[in-house]
C-alpha positions in Angstrom: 36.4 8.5 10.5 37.0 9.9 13.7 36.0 8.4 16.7 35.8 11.4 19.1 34.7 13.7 16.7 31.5 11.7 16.1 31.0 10.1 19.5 27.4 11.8 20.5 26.3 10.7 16.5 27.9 7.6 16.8 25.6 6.5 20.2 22.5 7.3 18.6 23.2 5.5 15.1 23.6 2.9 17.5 20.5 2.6 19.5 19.0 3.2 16.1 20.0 -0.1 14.6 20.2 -1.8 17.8 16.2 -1.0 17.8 15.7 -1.5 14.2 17.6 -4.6 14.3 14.4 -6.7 16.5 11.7 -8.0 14.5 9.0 -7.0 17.0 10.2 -3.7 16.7 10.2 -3.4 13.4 5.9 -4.2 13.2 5.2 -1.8 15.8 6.8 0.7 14.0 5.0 -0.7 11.3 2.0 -0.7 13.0 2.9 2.9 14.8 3.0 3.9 10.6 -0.8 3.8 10.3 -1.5 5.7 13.5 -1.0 6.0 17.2 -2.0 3.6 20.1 -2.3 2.9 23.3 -0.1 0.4 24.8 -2.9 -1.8 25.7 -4.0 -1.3 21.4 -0.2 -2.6 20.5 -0.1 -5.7 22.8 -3.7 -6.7 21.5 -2.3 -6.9 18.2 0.9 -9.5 19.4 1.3 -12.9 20.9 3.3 -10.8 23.1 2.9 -10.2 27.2 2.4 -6.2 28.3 6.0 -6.4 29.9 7.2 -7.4 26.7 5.5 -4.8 24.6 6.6 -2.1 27.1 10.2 -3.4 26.9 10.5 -3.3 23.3 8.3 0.2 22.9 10.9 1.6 25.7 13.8 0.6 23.1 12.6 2.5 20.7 11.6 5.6 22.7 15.2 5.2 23.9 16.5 5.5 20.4 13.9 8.2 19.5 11.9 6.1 16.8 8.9 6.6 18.9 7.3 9.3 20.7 4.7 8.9 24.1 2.1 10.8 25.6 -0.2 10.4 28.5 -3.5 10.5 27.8 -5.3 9.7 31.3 -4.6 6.5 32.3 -3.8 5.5 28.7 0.0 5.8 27.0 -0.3 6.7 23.5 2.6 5.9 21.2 3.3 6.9 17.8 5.7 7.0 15.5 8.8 9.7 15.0 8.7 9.9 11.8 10.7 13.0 11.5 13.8 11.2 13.3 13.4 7.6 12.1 14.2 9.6 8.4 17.0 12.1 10.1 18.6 8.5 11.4 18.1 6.9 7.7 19.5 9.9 5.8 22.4 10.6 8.5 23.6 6.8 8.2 23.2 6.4 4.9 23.8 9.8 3.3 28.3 9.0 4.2 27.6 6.6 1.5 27.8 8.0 -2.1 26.2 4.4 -3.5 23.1 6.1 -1.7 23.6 9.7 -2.0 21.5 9.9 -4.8 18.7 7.6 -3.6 18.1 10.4 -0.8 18.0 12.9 -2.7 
């Protein structure tokens, strides 16, 4: 593979695993699944402290697994479903073992 040529995809695919690769992250996008919530709604449901939660829900906005909006004084955060499947299929889609599984 080239590494110039795919640079830009490359970065992303990155911060896509890099987030995917933390347990946390993976149950709040888990939890981001059933519906949205406010920040305040995701650390409720952790042993975790605010700081944390925001560190780990800024990861994944990062990598574009996640999308905010303001509502007041609240952050609502839900899930990108749309790119978390472009990410899967782009990654595993150069693999012909899992070609036809994304079909």
């Amino acid at each position: 593979m080239e590494g110039t040529k795919n640079q830009p995809s490359n970065r992303k695919m990155t911060k896509v695993f890099k987030a995917l690769a933390d347990g946390t992250r993976q149950e709040i996008l888990s939890l981001l699944e059933e519906h949205s919530y406010a920040v305040g709604e995701i650390v409720a449901k952790f042993d975790l402290s605010q700081p944390t939660i925001s560190r780990h829900l800024s990861v994944l906005k990062e990598a574009d697994l996640v999308i905010d909006q303001r509502r007041g004084q609240n952050v609502i955060y839900r899930l990108n479903d749309s790119a978390l499947a472009a990410s899967m299929r782009q990654f595993f889609g150069q693999f012909r073992s899992c070609q036809e599984v994304l079909r």
